[in-house]
LUMZAVO-917162 format. One line per field, with one value per residue: residue in three letters; x, y, z of N, C-alpha, C, CB in turn. Coordinates in steps of 0.1 Angstrom, whole numbers. Glycine has a CB too. Layout:
REM LUMZAVO-917162
residu: c(Ala_...)
nx: c(X_...)
ny: c(Y_...)
nz: c(Z_...)
cax: c(X_...)
cay: c(Y_...)
caz: c(Z_...)
cx: c(X_...)
cy: c(Y_...)
cz: c(Z_...)
cbx: c(X_...)
cby: c(Y_...)
cbz: c(Z_...)
//
This chain:
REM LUMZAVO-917162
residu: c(Unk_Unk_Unk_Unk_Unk_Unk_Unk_Unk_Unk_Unk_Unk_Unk_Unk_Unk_Unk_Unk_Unk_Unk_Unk_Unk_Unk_Unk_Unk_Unk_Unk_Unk_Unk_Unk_Unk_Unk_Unk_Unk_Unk_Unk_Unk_Unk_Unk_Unk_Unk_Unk_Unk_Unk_Unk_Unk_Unk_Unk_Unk_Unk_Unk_Unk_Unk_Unk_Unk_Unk_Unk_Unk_Unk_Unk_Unk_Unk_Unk_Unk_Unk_Unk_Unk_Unk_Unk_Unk_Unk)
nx: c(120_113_124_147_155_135_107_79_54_20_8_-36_-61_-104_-130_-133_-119_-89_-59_-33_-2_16_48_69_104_109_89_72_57_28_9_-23_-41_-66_-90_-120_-116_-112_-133_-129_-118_-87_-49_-34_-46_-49_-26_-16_-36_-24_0_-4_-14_4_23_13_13_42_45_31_43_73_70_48_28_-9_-6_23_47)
ny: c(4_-18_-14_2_29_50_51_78_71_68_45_34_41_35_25_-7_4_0_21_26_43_61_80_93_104_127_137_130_106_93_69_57_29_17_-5_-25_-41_-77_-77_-98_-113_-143_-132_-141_-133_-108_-99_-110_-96_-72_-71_-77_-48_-37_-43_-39_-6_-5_-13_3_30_25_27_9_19_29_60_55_60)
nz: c(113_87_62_70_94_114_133_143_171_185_204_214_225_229_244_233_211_189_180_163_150_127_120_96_101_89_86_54_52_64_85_97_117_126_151_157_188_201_228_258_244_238_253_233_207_209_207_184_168_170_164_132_125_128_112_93_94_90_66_52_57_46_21_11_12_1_-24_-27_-49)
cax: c(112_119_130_157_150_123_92_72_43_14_-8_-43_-77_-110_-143_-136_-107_-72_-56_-15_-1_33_53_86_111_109_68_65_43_20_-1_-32_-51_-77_-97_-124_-108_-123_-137_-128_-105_-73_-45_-27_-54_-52_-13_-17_-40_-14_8_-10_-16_17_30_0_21_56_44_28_59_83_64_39_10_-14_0_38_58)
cay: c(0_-30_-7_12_41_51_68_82_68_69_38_43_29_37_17_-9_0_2_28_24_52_60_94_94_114_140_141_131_93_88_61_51_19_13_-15_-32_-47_-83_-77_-109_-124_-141_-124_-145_-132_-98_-96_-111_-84_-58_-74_-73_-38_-30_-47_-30_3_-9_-16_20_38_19_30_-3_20_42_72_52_68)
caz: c(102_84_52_76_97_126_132_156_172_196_202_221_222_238_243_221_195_192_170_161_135_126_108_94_109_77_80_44_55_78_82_109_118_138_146_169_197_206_241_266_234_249_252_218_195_208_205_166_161_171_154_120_126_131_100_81_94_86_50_46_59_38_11_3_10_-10_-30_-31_-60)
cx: c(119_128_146_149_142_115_85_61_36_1_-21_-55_-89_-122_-145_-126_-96_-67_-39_-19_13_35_66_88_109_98_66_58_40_7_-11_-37_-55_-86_-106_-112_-120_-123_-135_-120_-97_-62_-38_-37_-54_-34_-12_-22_-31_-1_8_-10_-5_26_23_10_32_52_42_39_73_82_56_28_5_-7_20_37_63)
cy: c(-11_-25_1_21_41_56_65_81_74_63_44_34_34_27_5_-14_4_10_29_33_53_75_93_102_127_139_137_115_95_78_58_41_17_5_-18_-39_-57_-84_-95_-121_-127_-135_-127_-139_-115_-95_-98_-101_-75_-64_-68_-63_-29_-34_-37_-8_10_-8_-1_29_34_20_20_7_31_57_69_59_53)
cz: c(94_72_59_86_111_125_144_156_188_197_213_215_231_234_231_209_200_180_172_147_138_120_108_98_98_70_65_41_67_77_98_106_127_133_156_173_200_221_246_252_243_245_236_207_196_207_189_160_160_164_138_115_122_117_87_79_86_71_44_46_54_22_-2_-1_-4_-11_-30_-45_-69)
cbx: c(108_110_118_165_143_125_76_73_44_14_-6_-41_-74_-111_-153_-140_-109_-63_-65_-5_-10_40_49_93_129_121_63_73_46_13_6_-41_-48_-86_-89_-136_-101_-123_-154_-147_-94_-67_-38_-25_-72_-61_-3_-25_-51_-11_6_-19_-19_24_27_-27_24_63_30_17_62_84_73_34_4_-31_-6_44_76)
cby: c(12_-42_3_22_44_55_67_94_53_80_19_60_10_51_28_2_9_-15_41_4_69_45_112_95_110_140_164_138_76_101_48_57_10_26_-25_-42_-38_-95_-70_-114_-118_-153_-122_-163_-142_-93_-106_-123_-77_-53_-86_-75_-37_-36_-64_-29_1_-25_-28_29_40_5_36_-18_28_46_88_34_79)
cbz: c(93_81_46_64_85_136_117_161_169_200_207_218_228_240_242_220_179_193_171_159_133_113_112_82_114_66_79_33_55_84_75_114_115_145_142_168_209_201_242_273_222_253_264_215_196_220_215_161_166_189_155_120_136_147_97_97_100_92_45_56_74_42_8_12_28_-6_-19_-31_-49)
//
């Protein structure tokens, strides 16, 4: 994580969408995102998404996201 630290994931997708989530090692964040996936996109627009995604994560579990302290 860009704050320090690690967390445990497990991306995944079906018909469609792509779902990336995260949990701190001491369970107390967790964050999910899921999104359409663009069917026949190329691969650069589908790697940026997962990108985005994945930052969208990093920010929650570093404590950007909703219910931060």
């Amino acid at each position: 994580m860009s704050c320090g630290g690690t967390y445990w994931s497990h991306e995944g997708g079906d018909g469609g969408y792509i779902t990336l989530n995260g949990v701190t090692g001491d369970g107390r964040r967790s964050a999910v995102v899921s999104m359409s996936e663009a069917r026949g996109d190329v691969l650069e627009h589908v790697m940026e998404q997962e990108g985005a995604a994945s930052a969208l994560i990093d920010h929650a579990l570093c404590g950007g996201g909703a219910g931060a302290a």
